[in-house]
C-alpha positions as CSV (number, residue, x, y, z in Angstrom):
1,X,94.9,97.3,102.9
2,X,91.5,99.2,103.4
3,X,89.6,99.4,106.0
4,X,85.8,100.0,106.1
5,X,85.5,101.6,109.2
6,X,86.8,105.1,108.5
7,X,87.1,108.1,111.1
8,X,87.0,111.6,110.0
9,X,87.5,110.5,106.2
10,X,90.6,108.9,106.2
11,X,90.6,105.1,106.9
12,X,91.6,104.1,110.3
13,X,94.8,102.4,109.3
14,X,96.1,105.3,107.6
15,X,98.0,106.3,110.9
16,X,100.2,103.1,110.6
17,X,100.9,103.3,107.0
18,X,104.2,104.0,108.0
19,X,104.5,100.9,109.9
20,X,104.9,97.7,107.8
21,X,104.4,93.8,109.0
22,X,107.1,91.5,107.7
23,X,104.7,88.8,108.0
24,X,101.0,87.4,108.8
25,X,101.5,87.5,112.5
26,X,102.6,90.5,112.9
27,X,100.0,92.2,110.0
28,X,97.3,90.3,112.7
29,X,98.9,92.4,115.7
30,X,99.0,95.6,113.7
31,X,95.3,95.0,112.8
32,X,94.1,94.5,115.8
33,X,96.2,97.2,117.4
34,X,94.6,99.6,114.9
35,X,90.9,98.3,115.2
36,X,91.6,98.6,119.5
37,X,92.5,102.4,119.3
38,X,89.9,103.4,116.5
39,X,86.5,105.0,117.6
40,X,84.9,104.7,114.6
41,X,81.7,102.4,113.9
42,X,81.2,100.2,111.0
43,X,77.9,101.2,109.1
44,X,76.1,98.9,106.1
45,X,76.7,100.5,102.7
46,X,74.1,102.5,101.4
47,X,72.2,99.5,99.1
48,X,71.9,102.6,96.3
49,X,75.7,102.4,96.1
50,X,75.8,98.5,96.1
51,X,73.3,99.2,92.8
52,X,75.3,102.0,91.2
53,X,78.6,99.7,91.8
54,X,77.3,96.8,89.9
55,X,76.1,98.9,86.7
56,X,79.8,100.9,86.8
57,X,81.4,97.3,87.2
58,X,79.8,96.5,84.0
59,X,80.3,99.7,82.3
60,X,84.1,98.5,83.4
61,X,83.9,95.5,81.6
62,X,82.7,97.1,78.5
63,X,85.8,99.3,78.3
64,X,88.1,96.0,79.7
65,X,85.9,94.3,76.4
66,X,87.2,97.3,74.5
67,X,90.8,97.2,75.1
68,X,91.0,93.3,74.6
69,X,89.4,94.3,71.2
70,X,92.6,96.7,70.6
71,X,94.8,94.4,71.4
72,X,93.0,91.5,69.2
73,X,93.5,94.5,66.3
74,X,97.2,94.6,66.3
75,X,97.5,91.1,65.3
76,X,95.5,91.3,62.0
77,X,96.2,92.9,58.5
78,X,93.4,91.9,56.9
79,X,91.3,94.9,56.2
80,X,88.1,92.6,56.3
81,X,89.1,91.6,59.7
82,X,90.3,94.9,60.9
83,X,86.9,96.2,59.8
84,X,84.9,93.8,61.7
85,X,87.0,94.7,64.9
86,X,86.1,98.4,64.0
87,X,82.6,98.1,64.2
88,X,82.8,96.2,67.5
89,X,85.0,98.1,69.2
90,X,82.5,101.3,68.0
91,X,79.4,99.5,69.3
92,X,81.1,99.4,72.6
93,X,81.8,102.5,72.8
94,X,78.3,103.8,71.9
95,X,77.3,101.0,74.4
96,X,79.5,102.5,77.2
97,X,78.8,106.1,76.4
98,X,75.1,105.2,76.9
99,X,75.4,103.2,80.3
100,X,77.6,105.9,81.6
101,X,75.0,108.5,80.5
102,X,72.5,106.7,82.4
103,X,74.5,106.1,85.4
104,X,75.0,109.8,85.7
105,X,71.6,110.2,85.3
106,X,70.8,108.1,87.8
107,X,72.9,108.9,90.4
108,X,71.6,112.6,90.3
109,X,68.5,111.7,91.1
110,X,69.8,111.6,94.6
111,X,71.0,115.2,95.7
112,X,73.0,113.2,98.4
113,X,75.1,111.7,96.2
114,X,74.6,114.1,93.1
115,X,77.1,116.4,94.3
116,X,79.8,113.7,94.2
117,X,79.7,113.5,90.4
118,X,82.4,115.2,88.5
């Protein structure tokens, strides 16, 4: 379970990781345990980040597209077929190499979060 609230970078449950509920009552107790002795404050997401998730979530789908495209592949011999399956799962991939490209792009426009890139 995550938590949005996090202190000093690590979540505020992370101290009872350890400690394990063996059912929904308990979990409840732990939680609110947890949420009683943390000092941190929830904040709103930064709306650029709620942006940037949607366009990676569908740069996911593109590769999740991709793999179900594989997987379609190894049930077919005919070369015809195999070829058409090709060519789509290539489009994809130029697809997803693109919307990546411009996510990248994108995100460095803000030094703030440029420096998180990879």
């Amino acid at each position: 379970m995550r938590s949005s609230c996090c202190s000093r970078g690590k979540c505020a449950l992370s101290a009872y990781k350890l400690r394990r509920a063996k059912n929904d009552q308990l979990d409840a107790a732990l939680i609110a345990e947890c949420a009683a002795r943390s000092d941190a404050r929830c904040h709103a997401p930064d709306s650029r980040l709620i942006a940037f998730g949607e366009w990676l979530l569908f740069i996911e789908q593109i590769e999740a597209d991709i793999a179900c495209l594989k997987t379609r592949r190894e049930r077919f011999t005919d070369r015809r077929i195999l070829e058409e399956i090709d060519r789509s799962i290539g489009e994809l991939k130029s697809r997803c190499k693109a919307q990546l490209a411009l996510l990248q792009a994108a995100v460095r426009e803000h030094d703030d979060l440029a420096g998180s890139l990879i």
